[in-house]
MIZARO-357695 format. One record per atom (N, C-alpha, C): residue in three letters; x, y, z. Coordinates in steps of 0.02 Angstrom, whole numbers, padded with zeros to 5 digits, always signed. Each point is the difference from the previous one (the first is absolute). Example, Ala and Ser with C-alpha at 12.3 -4.5 7.8 and 13.67 -1.06 7.14 Angstrom:
<badrens>
Ala+00660-00284+00390 Ala-00045+00059+00000 Ala+00045+00060+00000 Ser-00018+00053-00036 Ser+00042+00059+00003 Ser-00039+00055+00037 
</badrens>
This chain:
<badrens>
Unk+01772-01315-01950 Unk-00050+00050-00014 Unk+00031+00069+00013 Unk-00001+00054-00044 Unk+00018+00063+00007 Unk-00059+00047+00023 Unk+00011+00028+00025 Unk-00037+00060+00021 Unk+00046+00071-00013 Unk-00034+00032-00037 Unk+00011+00085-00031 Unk-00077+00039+00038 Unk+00041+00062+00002 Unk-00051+00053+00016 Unk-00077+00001-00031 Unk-00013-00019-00062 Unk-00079+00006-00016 Unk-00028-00062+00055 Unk+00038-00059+00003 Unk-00014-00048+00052 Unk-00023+00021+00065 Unk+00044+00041+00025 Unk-00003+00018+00054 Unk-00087+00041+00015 Unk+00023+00073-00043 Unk-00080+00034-00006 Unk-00045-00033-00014 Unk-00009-00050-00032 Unk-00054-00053-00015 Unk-00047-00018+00054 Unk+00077-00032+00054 Unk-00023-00038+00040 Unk-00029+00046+00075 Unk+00050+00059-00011 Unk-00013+00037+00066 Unk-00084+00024-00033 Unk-00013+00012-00047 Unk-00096+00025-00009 Unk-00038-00050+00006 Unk+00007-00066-00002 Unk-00027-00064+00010 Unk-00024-00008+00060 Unk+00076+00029+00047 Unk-00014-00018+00072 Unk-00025+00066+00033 Unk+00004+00059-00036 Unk-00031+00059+00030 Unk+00043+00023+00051 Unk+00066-00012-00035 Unk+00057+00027+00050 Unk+00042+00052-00025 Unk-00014+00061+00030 Unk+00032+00070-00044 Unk+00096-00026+00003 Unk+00009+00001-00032 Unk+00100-00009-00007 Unk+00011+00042-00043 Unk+00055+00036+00047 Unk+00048+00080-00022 Unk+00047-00035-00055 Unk-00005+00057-00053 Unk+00052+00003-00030 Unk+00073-00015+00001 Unk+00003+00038+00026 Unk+00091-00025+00026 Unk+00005-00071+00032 Unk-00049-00031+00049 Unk+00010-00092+00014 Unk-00005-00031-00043 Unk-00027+00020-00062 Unk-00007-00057-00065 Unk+00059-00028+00005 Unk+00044+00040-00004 Unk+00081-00055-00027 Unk+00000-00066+00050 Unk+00022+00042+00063 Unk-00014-00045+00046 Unk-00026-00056-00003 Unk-00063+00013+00001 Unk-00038-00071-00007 Unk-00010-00057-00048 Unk+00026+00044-00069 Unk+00014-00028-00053 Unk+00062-00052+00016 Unk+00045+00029+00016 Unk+00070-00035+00015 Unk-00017-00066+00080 Unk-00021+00011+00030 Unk-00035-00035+00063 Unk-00056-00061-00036 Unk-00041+00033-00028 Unk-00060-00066-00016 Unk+00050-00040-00044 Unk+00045+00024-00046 Unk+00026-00048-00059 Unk+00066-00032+00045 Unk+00021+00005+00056 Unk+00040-00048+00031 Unk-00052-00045+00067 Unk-00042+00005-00003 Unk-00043-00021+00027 Unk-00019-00058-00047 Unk-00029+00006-00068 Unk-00025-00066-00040 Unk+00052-00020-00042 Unk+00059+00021+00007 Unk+00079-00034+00009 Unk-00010-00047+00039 Unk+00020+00011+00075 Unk-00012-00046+00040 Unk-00038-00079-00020 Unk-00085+00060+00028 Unk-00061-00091-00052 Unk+00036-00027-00033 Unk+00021+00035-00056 Unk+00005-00050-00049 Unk+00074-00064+00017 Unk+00034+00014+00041 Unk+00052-00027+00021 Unk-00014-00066+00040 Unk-00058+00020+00046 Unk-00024-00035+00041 Unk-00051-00054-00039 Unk-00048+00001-00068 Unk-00021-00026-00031 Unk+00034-00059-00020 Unk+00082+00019-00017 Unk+00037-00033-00032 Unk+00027-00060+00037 Unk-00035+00001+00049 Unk+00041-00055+00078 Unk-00035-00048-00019 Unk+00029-00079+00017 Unk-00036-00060-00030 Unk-00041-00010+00083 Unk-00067-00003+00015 Unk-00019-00014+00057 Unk-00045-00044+00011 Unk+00014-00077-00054 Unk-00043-00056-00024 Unk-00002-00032+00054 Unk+00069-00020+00067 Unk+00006-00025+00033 Unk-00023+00046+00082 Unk-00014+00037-00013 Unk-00008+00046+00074 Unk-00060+00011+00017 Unk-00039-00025+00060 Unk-00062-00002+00023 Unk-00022+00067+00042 Unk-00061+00041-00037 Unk-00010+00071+00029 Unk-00021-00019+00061 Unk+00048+00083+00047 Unk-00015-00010+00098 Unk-00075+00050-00010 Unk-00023-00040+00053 Unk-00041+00055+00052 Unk+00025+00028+00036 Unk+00042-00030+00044 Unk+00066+00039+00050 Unk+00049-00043-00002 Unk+00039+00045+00029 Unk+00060-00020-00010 Unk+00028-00056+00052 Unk-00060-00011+00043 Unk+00001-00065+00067 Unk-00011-00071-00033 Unk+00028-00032+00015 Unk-00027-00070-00021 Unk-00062-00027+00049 Unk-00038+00057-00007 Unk-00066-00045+00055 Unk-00070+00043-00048 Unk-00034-00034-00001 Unk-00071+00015-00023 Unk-00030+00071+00039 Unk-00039+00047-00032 Unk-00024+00052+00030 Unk-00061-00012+00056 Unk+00024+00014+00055 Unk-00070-00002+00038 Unk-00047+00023-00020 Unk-00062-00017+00033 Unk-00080+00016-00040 Unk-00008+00014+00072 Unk-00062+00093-00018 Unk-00025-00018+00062 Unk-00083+00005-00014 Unk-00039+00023+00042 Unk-00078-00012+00009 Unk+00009+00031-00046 Unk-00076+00031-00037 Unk-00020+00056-00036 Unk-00085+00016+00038 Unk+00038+00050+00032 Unk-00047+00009+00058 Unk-00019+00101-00029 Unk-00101-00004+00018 Unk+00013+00070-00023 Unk+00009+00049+00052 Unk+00020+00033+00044 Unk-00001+00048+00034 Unk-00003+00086-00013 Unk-00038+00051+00052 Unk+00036+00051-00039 Unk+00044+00028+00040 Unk+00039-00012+00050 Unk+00062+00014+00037 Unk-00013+00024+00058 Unk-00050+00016+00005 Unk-00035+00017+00072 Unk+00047+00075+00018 Unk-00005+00056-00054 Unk+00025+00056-00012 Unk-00027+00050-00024 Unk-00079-00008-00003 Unk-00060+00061-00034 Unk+00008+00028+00015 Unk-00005+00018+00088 Unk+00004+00071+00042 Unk+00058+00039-00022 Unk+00063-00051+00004 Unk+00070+00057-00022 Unk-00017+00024-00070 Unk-00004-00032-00049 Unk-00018+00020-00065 Unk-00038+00059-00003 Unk-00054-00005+00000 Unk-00052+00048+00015 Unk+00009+00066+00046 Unk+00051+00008+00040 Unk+00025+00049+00028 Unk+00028+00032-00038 Unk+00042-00015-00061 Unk+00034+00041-00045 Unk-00060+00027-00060 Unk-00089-00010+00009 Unk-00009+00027-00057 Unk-00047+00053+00007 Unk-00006+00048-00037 Unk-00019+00066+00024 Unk-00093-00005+00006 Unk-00016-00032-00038 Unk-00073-00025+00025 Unk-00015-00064+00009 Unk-00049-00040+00033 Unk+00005-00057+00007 Unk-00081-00011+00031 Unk-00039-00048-00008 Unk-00057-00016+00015 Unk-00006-00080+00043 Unk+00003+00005+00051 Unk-00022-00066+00066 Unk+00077-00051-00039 Unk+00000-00027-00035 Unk+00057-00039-00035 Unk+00041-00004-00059 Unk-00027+00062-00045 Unk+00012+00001-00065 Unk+00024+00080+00008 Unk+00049-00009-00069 Unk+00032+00062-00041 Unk-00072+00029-00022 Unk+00019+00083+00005 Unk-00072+00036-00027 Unk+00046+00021-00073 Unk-00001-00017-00058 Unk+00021+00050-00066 Unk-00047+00020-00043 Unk+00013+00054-00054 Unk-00041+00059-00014 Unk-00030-00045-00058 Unk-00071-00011-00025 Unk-00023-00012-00041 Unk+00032-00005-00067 Unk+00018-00040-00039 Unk+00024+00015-00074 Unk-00066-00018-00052 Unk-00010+00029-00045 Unk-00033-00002-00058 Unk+00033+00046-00066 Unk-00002-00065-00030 Unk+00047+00000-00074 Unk-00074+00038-00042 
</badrens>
């Protein structure tokens, strides 16, 4: 896959990411050795190779799923400029 500059501007307004003029090349030259790569890596036969979770040969521990809230309100709440008995105070919004 090639990537050229209209590519590039395309994608940087897509993502709402201002990119300077002068990095176009750059990145032009960078993304297109980048899906060089992929495509290299596509090309690997990997019929026989079983995907890791890690790289341990042992199963991932499980733990509870327990809810807590960290028993850290007070510190929290110290950092906010208004605050009511347990809660954040923020300014009304209406759209």
């Amino acid at each position: 896959m090639s990537i050229d500059k209209d590519k590039i501007k395309h994608i940087s307004k897509l993502a709402r990411i201002l990119v300077d003029e002068k990095k176009i090349n750059g990145l032009t030259k960078d993304l297109s050795s980048i899906f060089k790569f992929i495509e290299q890596l596509n090309e690997l036969n990997t019929d026989k190779v079983e995907p890791l979770s890690s790289i341990l040969n042992k199963p991932l521990r499980s733990r509870k799923d327990e809810i807590n809230d960290g028993k850290i309100r007070d510190q929290i709440l110290k950092n906010s400029p208004q605050k009511n008995d347990k809660f954040f105070v923020v300014p009304k919004v209406i759209e």
